[in-house]
C-alpha positions, 0 to 999 in steps of 0.5 A, a space after each residue: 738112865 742117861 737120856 739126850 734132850 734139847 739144850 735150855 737155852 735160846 742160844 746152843 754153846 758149841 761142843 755141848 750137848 745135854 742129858 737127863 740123868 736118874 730113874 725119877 728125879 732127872 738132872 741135867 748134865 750140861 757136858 762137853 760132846 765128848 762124853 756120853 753119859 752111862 747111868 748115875 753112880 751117886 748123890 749127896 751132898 757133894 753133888 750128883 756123879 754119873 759113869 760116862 765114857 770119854 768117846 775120845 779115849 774110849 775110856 771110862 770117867 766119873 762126871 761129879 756135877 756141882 750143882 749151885 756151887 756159889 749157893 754156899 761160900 764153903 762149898 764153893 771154896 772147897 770145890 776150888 781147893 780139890 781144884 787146886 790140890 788135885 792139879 798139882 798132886 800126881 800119884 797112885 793113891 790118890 784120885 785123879 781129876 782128868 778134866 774140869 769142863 768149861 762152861 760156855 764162853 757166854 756164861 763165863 761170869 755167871 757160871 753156877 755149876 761145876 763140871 769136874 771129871 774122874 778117873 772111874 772107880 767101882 766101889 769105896 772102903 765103907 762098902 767093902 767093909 760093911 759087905 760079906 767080901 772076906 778080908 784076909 790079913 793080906 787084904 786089910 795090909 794091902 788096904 792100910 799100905 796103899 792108904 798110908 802110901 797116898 798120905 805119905 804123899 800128901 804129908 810130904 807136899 804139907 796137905 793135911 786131908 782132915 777128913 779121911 774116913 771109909 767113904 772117901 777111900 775108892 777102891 776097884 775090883 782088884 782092890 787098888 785104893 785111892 785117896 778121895 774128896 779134899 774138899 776139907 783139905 788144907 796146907 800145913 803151916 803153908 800159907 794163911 788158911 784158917 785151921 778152924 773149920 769143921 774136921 772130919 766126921 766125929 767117929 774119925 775125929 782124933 782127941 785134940 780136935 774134939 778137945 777143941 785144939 786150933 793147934 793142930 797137924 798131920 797126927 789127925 789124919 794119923 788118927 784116922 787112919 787107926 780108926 779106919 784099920 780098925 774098922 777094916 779089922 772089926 768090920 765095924 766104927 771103933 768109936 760110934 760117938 753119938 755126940 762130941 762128949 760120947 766120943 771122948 768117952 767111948 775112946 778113953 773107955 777103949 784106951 784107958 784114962 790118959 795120965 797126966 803127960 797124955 793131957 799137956 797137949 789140951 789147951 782148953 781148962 774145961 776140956 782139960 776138967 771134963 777129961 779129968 772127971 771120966 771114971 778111971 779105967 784100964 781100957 781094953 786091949 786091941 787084941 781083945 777086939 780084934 783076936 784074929 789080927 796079926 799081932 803086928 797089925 795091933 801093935 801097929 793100930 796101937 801106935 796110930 790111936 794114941 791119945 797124945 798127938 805128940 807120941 802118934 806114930 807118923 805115916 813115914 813111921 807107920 811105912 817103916 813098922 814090921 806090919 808093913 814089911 814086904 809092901 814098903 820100899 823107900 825107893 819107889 815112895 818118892 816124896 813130893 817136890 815141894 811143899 803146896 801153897 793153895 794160896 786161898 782166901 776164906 774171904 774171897 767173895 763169889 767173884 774171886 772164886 769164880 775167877 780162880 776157877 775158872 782160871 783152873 779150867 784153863 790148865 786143862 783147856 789150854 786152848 780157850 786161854 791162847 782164843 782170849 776166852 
């Protein structure tokens, strides 16, 4: 699947070499000679992955190419931002970028794609989820523990993920997990950058978000997180909104109508009347939902999907809860150092941003920075 070609340009960049990657639709990796590719592992979106092999290490890598990444200002900027954030975060849930590769010397102002490498994982949580794979109680604490693990993490250094669901949980054959793609990801209360881009994909979008609330915190990753327990118990979306509006109704039809004091959070008077105008309902049980859970696992899941943020459980709470008891020990969870400033304009125009990266690749290629590259 992974094919070595000759280069596409007149003049051959040093420790390059290049491989057409894919069954029909081929991609061209441009990679440092160190790597060997193995075969494609996914696309969308985000850009183009494929397994490899770091010949240096004899280790196995994920090489995600960014095709075109200045073709949007959005894309390019959360590029820059998993940069960033991954650079200065360091633990054992969350993803770890090995490498970012740097372009040849002669493309450094004019760069399109961007090479960013991985730790290897086999699969992620919506794979496992939506396979026959059994899942014991022990499994569904052990994934929930590692994942409120990681965010705890995130949470103490003020990085709010805003977009945590299945997809964005890897995971390998012996069920470790690791937090994944922050592309969306921003510093809370750090900084000056804008809290109002799209969060999260609507069935993991907690109430206030689609309430239409700029003011917001670290209780919607707790949001998703509960979304994400439940899916692992269920083995299915809790809440399978088709639109903004179906998602409130399908959450308050399974929580029960807010009351007055659950509503003080919205700011939004047409939100506020539309809420206001859903039936009255009791809700339903989680444990009516998922009876062969752990009675300590939906007291848990309660606490998490809670339609008042304010009254959400936190992830350092979530840790200390009875569920969690026999995994958690505050000792071996440090937190963060100190807080992260991304230090990152939404405004910057694609000179900035190429430089900013390009300023990220050094880190990892100290080398070309002591040449003047």
């Amino acid at each position: 699947m992974a094919t070595l070609i000759q280069p596409p340009y007149r003049i051959k960049p040093k420790g390059k070499h290049y491989y057409a990657i894919g069954k029909l639709e081929k991609i061209l990796f441009e990679i440092d000679m160190k790597y060997v590719p193995i075969k494609l592992i996914g696309r969308g979106g985000y850009g183009v992955v494929c397994s490899s092999i770091n010949k240096d290490t004899n280790e196995k890598v994920a090489i995600k190419k960014i095709c075109n990444v200045f073709d949007n200002c959005g894309d390019s900027i959360g590029t820059l931002r998993e940069m960033k954030i991954l650079r200065y975060i360091q633990h054992e849930n969350v993803i770890t970028l090995k490498d970012i590769m740097m372009p040849p010397t002669f493309q450094r102002t004019s760069f399109k794609d961007v090479y960013l490498v991985y730790e290897l994982m086999d699969t992620d949580l919506h794979q496992i989820i939506k396979s026959s794979q059994i899942l014991s109680n022990d499994h569904c604490k052990y994934f929930l523990f590692q994942l409120l693990q990681g965010l705890n993490y995130l949470h103490s250094a003020n990085i709010l993920h805003r977009d945590l669901k299945p997809k964005n949980l890897l995971v390998n054959k012996n069920f470790d997990l690791k937090i994944c793609d922050f592309g969306f990801a921003r510093t809370n209360g750090v900084g000056d950058e804008s809290m109002t881009d799209y969060v999260v994909t609507r069935w993991y979008r907690a109430p206030e978000l689609l309430l239409s609330s700029n003011n917001y915190g670290a209780s919607i990753d707790m949001w998703s997180v509960g979304c994400i327990f439940a899916e692992i118990l269920g083995r299915k979306p809790i809440f399978q909104g088709t639109d903004i509006l179906n998602q409130l109704k399908l959450i308050v039809s399974i929580l029960g109508s807010p009351s007055e004091y659950d509503l003080e959070f919205i700011e939004n008077p047409k939100a506020m009347i539309f809420i206001k105008s859903l039936p009255f309902t009791k809700g339903t049980h989680f444990s009516q939902l998922f009876p062969q859970a752990d009675s300590l696992a939906i007291d848990l899941l309660q606490n998490m999907l809670t339609f008042d943020p304010t009254k959400r459980i936190t992830v350092s709470e979530a840790l200390q809860h009875p569920y969690m008891a026999g995994l958690y020990d505050p000792r071996c969870n440090l937190p963060a150092r100190a807080p992260i400033n991304l230090d990152i304009n939404e405004n910057w125009d694609e000179d900035r941003i190429r430089e900013m990266m390009w300023n990220e690749m050094l880190h990892y290629h100290p080398e070309a920075a002591l040449a003047n590259v």
